[in-house]
N, C-alpha and C positions, 0 to 999 in steps of 0.2 A: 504494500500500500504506500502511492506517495504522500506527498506533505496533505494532511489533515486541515479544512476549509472553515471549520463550525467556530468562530472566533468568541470567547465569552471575555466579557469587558474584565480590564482590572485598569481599575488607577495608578498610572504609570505602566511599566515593564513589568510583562509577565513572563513568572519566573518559569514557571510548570512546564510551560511549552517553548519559552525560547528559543530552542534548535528545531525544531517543529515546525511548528506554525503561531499564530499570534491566541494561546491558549491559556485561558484562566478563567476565576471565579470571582464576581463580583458581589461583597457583602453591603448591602442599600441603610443594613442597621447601624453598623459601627463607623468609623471615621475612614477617611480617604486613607491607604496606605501608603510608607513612601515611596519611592521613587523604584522601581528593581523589585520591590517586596511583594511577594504574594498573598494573593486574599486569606482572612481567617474568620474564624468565629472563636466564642467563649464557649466552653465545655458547661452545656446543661440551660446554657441560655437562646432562645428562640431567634431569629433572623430570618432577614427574607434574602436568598441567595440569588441574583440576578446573573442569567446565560444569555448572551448577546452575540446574534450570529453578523457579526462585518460582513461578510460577502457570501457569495453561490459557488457554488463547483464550479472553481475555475481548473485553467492549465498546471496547476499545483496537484489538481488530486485525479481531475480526467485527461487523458492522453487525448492530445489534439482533440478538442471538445468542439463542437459545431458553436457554441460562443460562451460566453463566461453564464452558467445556468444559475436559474432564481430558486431558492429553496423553497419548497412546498409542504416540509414535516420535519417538525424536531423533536427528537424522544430524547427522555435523559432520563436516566435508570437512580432512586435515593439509596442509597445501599440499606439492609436488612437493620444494622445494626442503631443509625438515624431515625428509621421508621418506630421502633421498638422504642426509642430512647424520650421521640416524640408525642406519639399515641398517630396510629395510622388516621384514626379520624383528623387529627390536627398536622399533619403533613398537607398542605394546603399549596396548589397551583395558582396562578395567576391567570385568571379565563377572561374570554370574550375581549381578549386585549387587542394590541394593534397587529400580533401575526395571526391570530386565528382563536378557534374553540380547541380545548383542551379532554381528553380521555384519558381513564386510568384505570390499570391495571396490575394485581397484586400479584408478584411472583411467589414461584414454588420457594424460594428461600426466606419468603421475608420481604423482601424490596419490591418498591411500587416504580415501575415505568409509566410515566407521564407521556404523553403524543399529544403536541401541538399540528393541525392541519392548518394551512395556509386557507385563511376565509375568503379571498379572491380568487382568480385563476393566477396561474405564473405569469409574472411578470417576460415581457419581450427581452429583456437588457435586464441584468442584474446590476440594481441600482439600489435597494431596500436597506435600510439598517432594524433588523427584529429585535425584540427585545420579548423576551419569559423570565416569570419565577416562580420559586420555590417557598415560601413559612416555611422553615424548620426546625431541630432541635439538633446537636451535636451532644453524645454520650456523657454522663457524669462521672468524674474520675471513679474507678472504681473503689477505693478509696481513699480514708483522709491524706495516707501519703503515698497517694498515686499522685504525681505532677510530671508524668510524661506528657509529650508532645504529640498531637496523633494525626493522619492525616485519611482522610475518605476522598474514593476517588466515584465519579459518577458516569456510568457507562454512558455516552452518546452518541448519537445516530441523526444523520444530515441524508435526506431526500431533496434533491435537485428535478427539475425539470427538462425530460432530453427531448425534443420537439419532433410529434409523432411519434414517439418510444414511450417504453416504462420508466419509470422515473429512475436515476442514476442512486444508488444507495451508497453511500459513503460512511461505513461503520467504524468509528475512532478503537475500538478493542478495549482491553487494560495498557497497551501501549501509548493509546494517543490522550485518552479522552480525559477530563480536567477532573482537578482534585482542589479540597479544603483543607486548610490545617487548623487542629484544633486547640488551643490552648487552655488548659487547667483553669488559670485564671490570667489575669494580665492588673497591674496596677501600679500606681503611681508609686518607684522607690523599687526596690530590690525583688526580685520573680526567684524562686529556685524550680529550674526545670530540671528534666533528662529526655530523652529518646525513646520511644518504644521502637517496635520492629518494623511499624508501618514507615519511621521518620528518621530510622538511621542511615539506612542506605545512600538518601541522599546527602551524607557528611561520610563519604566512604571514596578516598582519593588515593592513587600512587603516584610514583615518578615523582616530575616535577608542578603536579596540578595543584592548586590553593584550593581552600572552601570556601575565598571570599564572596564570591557568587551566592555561595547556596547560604551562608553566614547573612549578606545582605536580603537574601531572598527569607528568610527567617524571622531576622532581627533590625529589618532598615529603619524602625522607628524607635530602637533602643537610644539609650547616651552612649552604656557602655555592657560587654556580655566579660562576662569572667570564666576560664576553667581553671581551678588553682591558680597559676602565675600566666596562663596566658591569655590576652587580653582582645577583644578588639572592638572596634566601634567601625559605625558606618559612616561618622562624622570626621572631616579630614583632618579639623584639627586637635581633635581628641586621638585619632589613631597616630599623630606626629607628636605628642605626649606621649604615647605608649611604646612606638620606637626610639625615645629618646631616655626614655627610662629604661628599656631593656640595652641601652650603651651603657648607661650609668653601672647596671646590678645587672647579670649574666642571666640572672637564673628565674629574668622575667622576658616572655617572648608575645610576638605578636600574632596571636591566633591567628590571623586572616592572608598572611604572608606565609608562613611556615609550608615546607612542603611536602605528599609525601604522607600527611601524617591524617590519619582517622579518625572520627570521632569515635566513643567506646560507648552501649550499652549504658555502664558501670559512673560514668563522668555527667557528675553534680553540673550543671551552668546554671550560674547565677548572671541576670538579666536586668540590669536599671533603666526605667524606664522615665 
């Protein structure tokens, strides 16, 4: 499958899909994130997650396409665990809006798949910016000293328009299709996180690759993240503080430069916000 078409807004740069295509999750309840950061929710508190499809199957996803196609259907799968966390009644779509009438349906695991149908016919020129969502609920730490990081991905599926054909189906997988992160809690002054299994991987680097990426994609609205001694911020001149200290005293380094190096299951980060 080539590059993945179904664009979901984030404020600023999204992280999730970068190398990809222009893929993330837009949260309507909480504040704009910054810059490179990807969308999140608070663990057990309600939001409305907003999917925003930017364009149609174009040359990115269809092989020499008769023209850039108008999307007709967006389905996006809430995972099992979301559904349960929120009460399936109160998992709530966004209807009768500006792409169309919404249908739903309860999978055999738990998770409800949402289908949006395009209320018009297709568009001639794909020119439309859509816009769906989601009320939902993200899981409550399991408990009092659970403050892992977690992250739910939502399976979706983009139907184009191919003129006199069936419609083009453009299915994102577990590989393409956009994910939330959830955070324990989030507040003003000092956060102690960790990793679960969903959210380590992406702090899992060799060679000579940094995690300033995935560190900025995490923490871009932090001051400062801590793990033991090493340190880093999204703020330039907080992180030339902290290279200037690690000149001073050895045995203090700059998390988001260092390379090579992983993040562990086991490692405390403490996060000022």
């Amino acid at each position: 499958m080539k590059k993945a078409t179904l664009a979901l807004l984030l404020a600023g740069l999204s992280f999730s899909g970068a190398s990809l295509a222009h893929v993330g999750v837009a949260n309507n309840t909480l504040p704009i994130a910054a810059a490179g950061q990807t969308s999140y929710a608070i663990a057990n508190s309600t939001s409305e997650i907003v999917f925003i499809v930017g364009h149609g199957c174009n040359s990115e996803a269809v092989p020499t396409p008769p023209a850039n196609l108008d999307t007709t259907k967006i389905e996006i799968t809430v995972p099992a665990a979301i559904v349960t966390a929120t009460g399936a009644a109160s998992v709530r779509p966004s209807n009768q809006g500006e792409f169309g009438n919404v249908s739903r349906q309860t999978l055999a695991d738990g998770g409800i798949k949402f289908t949006w149908t395009k209320k018009a016919s297709a568009s001639a020129d794909d020119d439309q910016f859509y816009k769906v969502s989601i009320r939902l609920k993200t899981p409550a730490p399991t408990s009092a000293t659970d403050v892992s990081i977690k992250k739910y991905q939502f399976l979706a599926v983009q139907s184009c328009a191919m003129q006199g054909q069936a419609d083009y189906v453009l299915d994102w997988g577990t590989a393409n299709s956009p994910t939330l992160l959830s955070f324990p809690d989030k507040r003003k002054g000092f956060n102690k996180y960790t990793l679960d299994a969903s959210t380590l991987s992406d702090f899992s680097v060799s060679g000579s690759a940094t995690k300033a990426a995935r560190l900025k994609a995490y923490f871009g609205d932090a001051a400062i993240v801590w793990i033991g001694k090493r340190a880093y911020s999204p703020n330039p001149n907080t992180a030339a503080k902290i290279d200037a200290m690690a000149v001073k005293d050895l045995t203090y380094s700059n998390l988001g430069t260092e390379t090579g190096v992983s993040l562990g299951a086991d490692e405390v980060i403490w996060v000022k916000y």
